[in-house]
mmJSON file of the N, C-alpha and C atoms, coordinates in Angstrom:
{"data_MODEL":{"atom_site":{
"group_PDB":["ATOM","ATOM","ATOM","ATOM","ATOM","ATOM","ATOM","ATOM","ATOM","ATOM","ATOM","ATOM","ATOM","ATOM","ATOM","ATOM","ATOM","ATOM","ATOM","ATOM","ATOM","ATOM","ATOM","ATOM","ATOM","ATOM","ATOM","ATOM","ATOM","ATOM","ATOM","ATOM","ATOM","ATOM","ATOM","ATOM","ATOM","ATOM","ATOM","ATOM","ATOM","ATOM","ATOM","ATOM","ATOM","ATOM","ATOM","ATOM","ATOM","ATOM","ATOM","ATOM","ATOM","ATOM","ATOM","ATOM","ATOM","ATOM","ATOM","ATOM","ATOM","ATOM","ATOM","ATOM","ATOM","ATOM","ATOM","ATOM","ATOM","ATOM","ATOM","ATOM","ATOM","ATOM","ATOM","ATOM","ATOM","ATOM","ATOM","ATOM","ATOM","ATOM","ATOM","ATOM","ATOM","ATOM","ATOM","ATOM","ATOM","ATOM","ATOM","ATOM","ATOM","ATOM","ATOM","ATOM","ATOM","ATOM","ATOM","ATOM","ATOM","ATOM","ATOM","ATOM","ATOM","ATOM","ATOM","ATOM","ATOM","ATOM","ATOM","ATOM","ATOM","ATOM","ATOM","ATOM","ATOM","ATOM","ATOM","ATOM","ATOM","ATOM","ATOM","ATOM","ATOM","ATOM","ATOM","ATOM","ATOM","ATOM","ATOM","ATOM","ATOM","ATOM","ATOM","ATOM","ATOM","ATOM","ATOM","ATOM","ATOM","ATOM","ATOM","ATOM","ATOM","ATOM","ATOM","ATOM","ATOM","ATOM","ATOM","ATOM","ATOM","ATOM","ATOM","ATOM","ATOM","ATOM","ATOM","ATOM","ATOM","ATOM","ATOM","ATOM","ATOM","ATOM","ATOM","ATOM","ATOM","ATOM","ATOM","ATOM","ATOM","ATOM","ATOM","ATOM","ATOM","ATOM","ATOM","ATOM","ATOM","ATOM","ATOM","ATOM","ATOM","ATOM","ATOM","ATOM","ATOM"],
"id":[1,2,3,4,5,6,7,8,9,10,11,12,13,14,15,16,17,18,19,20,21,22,23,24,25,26,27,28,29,30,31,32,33,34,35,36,37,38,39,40,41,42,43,44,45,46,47,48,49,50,51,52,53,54,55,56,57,58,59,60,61,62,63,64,65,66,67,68,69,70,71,72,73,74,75,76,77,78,79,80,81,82,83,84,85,86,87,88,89,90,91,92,93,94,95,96,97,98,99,100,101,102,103,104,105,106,107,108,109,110,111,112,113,114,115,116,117,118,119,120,121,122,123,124,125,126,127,128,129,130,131,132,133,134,135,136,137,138,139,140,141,142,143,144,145,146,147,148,149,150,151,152,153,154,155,156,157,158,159,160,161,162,163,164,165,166,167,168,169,170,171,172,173,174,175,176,177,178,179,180,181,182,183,184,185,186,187,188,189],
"type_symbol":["N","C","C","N","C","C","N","C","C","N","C","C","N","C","C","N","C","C","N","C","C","N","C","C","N","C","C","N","C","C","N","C","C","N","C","C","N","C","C","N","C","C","N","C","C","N","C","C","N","C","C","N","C","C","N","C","C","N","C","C","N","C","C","N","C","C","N","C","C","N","C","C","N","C","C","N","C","C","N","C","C","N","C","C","N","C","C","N","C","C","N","C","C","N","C","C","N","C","C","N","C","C","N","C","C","N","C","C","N","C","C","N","C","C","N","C","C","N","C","C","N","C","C","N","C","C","N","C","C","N","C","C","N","C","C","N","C","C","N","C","C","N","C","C","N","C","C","N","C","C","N","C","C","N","C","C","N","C","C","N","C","C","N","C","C","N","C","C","N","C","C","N","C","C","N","C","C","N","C","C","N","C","C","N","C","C","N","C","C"],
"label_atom_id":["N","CA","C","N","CA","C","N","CA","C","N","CA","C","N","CA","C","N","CA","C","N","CA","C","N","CA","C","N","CA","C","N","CA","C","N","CA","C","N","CA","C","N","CA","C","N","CA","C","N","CA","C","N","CA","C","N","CA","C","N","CA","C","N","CA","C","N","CA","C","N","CA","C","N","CA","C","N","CA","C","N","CA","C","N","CA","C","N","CA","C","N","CA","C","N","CA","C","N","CA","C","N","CA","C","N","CA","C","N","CA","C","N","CA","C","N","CA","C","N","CA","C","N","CA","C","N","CA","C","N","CA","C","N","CA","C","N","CA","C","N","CA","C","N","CA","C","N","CA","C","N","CA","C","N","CA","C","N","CA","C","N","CA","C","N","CA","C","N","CA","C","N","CA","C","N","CA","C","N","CA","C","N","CA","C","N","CA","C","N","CA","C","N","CA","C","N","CA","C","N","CA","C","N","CA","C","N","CA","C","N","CA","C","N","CA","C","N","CA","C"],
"label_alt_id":[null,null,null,null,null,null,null,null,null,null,null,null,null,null,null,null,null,null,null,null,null,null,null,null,null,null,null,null,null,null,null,null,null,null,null,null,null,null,null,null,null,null,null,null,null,null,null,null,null,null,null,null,null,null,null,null,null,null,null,null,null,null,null,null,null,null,null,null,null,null,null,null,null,null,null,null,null,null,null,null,null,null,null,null,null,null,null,null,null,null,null,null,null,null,null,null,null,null,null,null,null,null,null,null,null,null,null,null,null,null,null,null,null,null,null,null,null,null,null,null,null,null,null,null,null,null,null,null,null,null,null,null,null,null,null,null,null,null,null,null,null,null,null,null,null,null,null,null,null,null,null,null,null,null,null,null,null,null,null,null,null,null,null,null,null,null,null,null,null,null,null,null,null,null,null,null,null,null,null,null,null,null,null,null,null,null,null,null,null],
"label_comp_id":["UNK","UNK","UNK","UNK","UNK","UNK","UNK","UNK","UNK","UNK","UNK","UNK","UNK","UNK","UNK","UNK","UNK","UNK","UNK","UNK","UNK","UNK","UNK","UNK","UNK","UNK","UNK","UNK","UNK","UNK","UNK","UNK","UNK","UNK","UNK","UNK","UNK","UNK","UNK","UNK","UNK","UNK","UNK","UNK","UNK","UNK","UNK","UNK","UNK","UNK","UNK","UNK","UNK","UNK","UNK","UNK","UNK","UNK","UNK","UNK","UNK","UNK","UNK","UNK","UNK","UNK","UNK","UNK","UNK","UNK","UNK","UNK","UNK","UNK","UNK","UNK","UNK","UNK","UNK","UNK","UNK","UNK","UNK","UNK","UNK","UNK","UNK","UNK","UNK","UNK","UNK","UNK","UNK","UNK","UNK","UNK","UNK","UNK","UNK","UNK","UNK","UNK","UNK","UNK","UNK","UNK","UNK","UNK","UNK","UNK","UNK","UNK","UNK","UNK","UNK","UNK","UNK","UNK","UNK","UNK","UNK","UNK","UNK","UNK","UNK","UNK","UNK","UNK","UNK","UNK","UNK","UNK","UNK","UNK","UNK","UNK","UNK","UNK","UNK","UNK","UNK","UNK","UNK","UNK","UNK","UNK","UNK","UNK","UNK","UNK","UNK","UNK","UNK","UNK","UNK","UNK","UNK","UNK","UNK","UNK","UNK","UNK","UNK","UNK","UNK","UNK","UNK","UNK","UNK","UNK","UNK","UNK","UNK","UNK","UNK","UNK","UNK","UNK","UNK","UNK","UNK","UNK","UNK","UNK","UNK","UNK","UNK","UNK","UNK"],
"label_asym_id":["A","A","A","A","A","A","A","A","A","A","A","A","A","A","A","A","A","A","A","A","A","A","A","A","A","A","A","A","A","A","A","A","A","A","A","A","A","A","A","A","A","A","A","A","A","A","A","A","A","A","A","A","A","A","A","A","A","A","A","A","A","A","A","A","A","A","A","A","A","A","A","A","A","A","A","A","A","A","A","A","A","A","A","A","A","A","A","A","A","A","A","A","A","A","A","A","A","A","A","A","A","A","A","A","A","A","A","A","A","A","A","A","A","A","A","A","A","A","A","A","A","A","A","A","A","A","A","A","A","A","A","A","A","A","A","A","A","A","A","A","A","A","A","A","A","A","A","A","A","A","A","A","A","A","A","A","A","A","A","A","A","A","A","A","A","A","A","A","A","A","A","A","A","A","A","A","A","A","A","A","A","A","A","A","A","A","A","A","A"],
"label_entity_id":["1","1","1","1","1","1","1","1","1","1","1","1","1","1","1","1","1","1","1","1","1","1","1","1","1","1","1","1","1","1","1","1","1","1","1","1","1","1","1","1","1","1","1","1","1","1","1","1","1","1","1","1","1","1","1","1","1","1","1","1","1","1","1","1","1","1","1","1","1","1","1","1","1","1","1","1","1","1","1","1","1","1","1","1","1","1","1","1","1","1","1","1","1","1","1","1","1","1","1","1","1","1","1","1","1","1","1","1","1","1","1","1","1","1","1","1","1","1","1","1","1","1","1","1","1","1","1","1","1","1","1","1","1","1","1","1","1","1","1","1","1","1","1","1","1","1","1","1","1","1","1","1","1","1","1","1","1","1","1","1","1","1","1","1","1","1","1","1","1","1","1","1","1","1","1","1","1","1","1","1","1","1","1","1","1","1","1","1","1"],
"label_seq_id":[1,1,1,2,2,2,3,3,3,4,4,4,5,5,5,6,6,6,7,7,7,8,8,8,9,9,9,10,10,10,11,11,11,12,12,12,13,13,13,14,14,14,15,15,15,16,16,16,17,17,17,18,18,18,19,19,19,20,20,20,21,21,21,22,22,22,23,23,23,24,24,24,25,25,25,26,26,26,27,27,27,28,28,28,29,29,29,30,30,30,31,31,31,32,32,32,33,33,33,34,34,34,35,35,35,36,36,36,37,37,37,38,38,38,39,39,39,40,40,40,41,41,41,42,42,42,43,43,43,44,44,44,45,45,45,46,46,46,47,47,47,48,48,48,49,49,49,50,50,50,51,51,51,52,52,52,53,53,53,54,54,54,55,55,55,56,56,56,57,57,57,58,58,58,59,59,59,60,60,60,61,61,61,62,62,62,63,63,63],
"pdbx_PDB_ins_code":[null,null,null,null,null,null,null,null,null,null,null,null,null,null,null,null,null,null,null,null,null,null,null,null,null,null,null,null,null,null,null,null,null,null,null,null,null,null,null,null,null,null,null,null,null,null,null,null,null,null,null,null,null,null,null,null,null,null,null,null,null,null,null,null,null,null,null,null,null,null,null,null,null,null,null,null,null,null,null,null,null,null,null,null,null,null,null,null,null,null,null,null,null,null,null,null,null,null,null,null,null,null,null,null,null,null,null,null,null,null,null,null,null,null,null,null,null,null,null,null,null,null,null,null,null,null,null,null,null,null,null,null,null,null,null,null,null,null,null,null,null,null,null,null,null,null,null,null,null,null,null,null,null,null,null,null,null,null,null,null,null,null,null,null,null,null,null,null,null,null,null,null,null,null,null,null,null,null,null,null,null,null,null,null,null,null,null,null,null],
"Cartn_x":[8.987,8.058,7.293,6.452,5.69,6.257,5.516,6.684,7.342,8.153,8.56,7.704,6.699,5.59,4.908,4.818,3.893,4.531,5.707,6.493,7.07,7.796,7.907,6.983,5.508,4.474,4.833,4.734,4.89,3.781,3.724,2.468,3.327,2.266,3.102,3.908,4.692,5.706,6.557,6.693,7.78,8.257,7.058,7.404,7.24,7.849,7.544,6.354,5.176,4.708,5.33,6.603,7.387,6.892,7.434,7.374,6.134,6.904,6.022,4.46,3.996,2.96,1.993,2.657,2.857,2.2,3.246,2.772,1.747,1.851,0.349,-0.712,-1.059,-2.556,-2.925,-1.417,-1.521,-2.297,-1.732,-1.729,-3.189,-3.74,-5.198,-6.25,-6.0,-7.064,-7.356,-9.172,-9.274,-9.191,-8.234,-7.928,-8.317,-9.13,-9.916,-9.884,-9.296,-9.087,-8.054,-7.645,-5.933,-5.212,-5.586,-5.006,-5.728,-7.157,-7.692,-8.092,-7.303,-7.495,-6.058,-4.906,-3.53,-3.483,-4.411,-4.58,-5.019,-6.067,-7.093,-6.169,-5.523,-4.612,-3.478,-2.739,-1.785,-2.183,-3.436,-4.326,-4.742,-5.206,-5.18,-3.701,-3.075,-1.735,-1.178,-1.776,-0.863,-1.497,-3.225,-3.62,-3.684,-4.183,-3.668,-2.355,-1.533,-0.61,-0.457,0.429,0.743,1.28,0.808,1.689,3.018,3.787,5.56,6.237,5.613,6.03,4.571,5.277,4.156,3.698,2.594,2.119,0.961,2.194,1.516,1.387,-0.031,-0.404,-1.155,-0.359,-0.34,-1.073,-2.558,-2.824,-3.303,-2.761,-3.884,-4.542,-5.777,-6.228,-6.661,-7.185,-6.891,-8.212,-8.874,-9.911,-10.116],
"Cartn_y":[7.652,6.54,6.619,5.867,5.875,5.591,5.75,5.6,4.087,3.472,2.329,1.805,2.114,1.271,0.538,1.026,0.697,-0.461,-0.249,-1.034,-1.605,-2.006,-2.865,-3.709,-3.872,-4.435,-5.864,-6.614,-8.432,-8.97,-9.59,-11.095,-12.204,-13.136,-14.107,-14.815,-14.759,-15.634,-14.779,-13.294,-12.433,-11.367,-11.613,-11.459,-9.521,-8.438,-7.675,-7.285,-5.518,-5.928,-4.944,-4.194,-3.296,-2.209,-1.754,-0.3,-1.257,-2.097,-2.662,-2.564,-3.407,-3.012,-1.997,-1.236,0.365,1.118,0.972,1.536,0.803,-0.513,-0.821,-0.738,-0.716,-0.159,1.281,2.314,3.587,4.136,3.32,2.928,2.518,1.804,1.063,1.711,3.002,3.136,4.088,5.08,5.459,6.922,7.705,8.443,9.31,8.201,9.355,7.984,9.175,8.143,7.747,7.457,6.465,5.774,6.706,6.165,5.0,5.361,4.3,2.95,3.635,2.082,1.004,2.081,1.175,0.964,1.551,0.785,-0.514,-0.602,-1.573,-3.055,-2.468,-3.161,-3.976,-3.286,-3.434,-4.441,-3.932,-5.26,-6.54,-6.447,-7.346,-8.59,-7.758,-8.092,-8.951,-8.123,-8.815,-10.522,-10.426,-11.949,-12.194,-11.249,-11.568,-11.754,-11.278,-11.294,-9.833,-10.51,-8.763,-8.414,-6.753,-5.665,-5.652,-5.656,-5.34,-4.073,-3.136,-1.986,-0.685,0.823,1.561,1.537,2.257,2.304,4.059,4.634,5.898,6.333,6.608,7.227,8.419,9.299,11.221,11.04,11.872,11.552,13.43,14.395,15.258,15.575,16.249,16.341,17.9,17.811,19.522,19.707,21.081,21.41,22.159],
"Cartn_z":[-3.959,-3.895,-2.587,-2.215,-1.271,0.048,1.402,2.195,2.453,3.7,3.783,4.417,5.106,5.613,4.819,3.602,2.352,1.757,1.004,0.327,1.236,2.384,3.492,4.145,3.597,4.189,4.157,4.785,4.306,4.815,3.982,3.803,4.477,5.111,5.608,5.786,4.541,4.155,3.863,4.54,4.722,3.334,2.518,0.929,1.257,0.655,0.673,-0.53,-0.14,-0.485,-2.315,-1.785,-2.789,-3.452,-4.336,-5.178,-6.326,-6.747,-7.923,-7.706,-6.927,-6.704,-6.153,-5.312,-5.338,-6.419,-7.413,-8.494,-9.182,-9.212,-10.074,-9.707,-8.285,-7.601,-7.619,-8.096,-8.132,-9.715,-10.511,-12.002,-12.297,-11.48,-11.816,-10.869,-10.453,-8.934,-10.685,-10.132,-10.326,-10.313,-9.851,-9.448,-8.573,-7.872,-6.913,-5.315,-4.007,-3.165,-3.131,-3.782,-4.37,-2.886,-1.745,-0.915,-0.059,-0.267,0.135,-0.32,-2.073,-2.658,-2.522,-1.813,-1.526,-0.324,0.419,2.382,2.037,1.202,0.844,0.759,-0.724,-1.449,-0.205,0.85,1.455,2.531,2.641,4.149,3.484,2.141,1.304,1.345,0.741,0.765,1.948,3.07,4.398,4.457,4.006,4.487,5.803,6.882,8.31,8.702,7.913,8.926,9.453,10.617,11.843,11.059,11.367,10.572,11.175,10.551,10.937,10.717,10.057,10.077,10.31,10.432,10.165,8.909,8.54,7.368,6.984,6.414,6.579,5.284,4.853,3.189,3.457,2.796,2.957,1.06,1.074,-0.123,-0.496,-0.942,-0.96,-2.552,-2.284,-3.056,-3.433,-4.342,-5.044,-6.065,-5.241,-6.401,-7.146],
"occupancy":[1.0,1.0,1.0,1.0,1.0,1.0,1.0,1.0,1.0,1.0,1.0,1.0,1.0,1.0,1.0,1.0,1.0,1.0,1.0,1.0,1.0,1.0,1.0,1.0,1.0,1.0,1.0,1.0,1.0,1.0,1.0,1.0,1.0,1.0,1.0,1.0,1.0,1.0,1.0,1.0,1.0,1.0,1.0,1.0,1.0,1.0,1.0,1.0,1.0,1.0,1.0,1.0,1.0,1.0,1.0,1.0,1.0,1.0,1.0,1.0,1.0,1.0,1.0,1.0,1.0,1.0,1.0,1.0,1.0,1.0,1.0,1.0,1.0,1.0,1.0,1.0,1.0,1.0,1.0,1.0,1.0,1.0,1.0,1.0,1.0,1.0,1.0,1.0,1.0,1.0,1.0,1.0,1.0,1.0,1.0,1.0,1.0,1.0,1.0,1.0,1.0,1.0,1.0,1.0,1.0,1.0,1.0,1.0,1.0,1.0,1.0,1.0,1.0,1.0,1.0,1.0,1.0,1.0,1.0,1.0,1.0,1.0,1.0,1.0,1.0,1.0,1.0,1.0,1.0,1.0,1.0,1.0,1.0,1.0,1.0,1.0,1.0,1.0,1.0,1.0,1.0,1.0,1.0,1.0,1.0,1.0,1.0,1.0,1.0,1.0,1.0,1.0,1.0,1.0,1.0,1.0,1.0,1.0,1.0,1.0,1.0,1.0,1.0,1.0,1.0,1.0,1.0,1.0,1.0,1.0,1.0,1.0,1.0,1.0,1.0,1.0,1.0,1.0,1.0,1.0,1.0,1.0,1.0,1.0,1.0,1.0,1.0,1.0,1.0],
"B_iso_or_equiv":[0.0,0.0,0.0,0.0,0.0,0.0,0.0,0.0,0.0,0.0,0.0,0.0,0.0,0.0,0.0,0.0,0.0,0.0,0.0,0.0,0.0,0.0,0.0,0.0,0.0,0.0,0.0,0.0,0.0,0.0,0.0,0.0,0.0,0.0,0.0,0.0,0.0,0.0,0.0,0.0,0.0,0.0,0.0,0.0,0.0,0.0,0.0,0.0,0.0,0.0,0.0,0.0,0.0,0.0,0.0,0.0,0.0,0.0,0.0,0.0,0.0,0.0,0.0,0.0,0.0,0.0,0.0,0.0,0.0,0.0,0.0,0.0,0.0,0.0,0.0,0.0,0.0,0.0,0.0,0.0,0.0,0.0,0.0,0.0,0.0,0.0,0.0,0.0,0.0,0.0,0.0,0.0,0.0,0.0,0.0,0.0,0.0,0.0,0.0,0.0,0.0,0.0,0.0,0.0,0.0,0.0,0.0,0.0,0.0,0.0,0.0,0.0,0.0,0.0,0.0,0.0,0.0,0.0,0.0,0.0,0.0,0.0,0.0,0.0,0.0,0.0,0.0,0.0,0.0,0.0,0.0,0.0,0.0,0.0,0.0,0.0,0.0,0.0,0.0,0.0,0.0,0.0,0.0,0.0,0.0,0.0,0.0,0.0,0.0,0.0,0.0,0.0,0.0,0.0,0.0,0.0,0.0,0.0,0.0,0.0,0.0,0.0,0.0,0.0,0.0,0.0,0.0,0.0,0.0,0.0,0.0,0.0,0.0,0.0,0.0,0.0,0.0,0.0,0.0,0.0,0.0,0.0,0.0,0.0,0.0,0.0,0.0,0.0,0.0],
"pdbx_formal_charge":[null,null,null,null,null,null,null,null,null,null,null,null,null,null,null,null,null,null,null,null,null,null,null,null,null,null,null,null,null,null,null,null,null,null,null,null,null,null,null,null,null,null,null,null,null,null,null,null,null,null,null,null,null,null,null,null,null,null,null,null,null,null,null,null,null,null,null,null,null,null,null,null,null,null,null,null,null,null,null,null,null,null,null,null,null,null,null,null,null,null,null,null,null,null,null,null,null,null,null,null,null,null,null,null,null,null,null,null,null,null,null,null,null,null,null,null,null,null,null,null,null,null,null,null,null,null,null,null,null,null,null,null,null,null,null,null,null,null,null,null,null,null,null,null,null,null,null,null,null,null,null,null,null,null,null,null,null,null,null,null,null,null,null,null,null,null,null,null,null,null,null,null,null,null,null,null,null,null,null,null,null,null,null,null,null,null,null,null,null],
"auth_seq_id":[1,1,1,2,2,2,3,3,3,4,4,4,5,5,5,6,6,6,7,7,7,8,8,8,9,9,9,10,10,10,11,11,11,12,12,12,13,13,13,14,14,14,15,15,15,16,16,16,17,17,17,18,18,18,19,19,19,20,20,20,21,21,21,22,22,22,23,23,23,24,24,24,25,25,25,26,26,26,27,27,27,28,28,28,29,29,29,30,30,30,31,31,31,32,32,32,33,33,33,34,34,34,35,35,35,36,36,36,37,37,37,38,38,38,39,39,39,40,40,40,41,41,41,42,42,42,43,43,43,44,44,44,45,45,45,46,46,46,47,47,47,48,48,48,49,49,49,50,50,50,51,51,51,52,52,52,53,53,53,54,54,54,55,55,55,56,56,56,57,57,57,58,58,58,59,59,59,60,60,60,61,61,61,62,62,62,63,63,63],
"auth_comp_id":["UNK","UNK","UNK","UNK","UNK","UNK","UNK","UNK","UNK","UNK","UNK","UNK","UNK","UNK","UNK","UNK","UNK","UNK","UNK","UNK","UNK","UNK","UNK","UNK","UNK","UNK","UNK","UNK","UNK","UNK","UNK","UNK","UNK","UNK","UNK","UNK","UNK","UNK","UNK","UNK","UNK","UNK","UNK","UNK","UNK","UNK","UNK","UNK","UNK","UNK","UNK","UNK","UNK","UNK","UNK","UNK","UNK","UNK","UNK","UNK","UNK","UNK","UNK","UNK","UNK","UNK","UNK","UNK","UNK","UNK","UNK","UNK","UNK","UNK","UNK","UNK","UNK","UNK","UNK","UNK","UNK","UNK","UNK","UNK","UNK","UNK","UNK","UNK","UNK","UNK","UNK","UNK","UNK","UNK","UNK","UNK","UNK","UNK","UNK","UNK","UNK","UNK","UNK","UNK","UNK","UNK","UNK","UNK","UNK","UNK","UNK","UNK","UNK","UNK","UNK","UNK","UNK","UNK","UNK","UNK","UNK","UNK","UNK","UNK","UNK","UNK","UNK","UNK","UNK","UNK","UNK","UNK","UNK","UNK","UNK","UNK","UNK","UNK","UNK","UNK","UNK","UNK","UNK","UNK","UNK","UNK","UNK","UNK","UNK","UNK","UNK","UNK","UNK","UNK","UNK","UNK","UNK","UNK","UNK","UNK","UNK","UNK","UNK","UNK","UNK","UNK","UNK","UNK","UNK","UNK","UNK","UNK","UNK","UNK","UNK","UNK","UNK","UNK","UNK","UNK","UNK","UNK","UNK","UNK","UNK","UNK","UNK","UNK","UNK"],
"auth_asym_id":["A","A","A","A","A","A","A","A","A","A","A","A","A","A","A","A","A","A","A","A","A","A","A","A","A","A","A","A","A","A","A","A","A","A","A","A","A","A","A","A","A","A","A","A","A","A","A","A","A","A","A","A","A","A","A","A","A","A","A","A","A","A","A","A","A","A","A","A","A","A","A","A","A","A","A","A","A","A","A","A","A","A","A","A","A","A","A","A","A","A","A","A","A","A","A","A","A","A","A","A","A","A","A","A","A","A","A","A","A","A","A","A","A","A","A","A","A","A","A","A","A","A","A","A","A","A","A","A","A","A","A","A","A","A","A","A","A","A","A","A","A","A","A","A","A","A","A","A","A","A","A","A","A","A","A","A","A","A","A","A","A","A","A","A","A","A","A","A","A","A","A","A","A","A","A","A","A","A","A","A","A","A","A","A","A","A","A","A","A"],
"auth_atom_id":["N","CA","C","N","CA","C","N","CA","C","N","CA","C","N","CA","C","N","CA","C","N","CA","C","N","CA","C","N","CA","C","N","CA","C","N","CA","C","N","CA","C","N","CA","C","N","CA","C","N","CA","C","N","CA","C","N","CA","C","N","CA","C","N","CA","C","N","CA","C","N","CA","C","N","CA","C","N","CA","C","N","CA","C","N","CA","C","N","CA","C","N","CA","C","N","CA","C","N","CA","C","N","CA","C","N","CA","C","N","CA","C","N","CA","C","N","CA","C","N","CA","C","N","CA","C","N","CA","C","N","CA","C","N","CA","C","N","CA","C","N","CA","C","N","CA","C","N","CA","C","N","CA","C","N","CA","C","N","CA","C","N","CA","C","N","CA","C","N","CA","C","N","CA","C","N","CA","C","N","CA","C","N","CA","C","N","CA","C","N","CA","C","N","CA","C","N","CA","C","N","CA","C","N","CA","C","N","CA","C","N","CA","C","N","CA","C","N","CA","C"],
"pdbx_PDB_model_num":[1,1,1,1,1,1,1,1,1,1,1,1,1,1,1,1,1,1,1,1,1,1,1,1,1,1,1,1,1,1,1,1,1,1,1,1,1,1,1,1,1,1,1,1,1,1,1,1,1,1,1,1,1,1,1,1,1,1,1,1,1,1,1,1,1,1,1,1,1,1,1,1,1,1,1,1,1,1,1,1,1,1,1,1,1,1,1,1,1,1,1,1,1,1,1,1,1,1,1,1,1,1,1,1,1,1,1,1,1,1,1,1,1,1,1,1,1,1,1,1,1,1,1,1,1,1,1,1,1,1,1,1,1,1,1,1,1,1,1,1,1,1,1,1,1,1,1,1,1,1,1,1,1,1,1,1,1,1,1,1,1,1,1,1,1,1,1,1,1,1,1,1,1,1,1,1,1,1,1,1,1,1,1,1,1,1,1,1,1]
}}}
């Protein structure tokens, strides 16, 4: 799964932001980018709050 920065993200009220959604922004991106559509997703997620962990997305791509 993705790393723990990702799925460890919390929104203000400490909620993680998990695998689940992980996978459903992975599931709904268009397959192109993907990582910049789960940075997106994850800052979204936070709502201003401080980041509490790292957050590292390794995406490669292949032509």
């Amino acid at each position: 799964m993705a790393g723990s920065g990702v799925t460890e993200a919390e929104n203000s009220t400490k909620e993680l932001f998990g695998d689940e959604r992980v996978m459903n922004v992975l599931l709904t991106s268009n397959n192109i980018l993907m990582g910049d559509k789960l940075a997106e997703a994850v800052r979204i997620w936070r709502n201003g709050a401080e980041q509490n962990d790292d957050t590292t997305i390794v995406e490669i791509l292949r032509s």
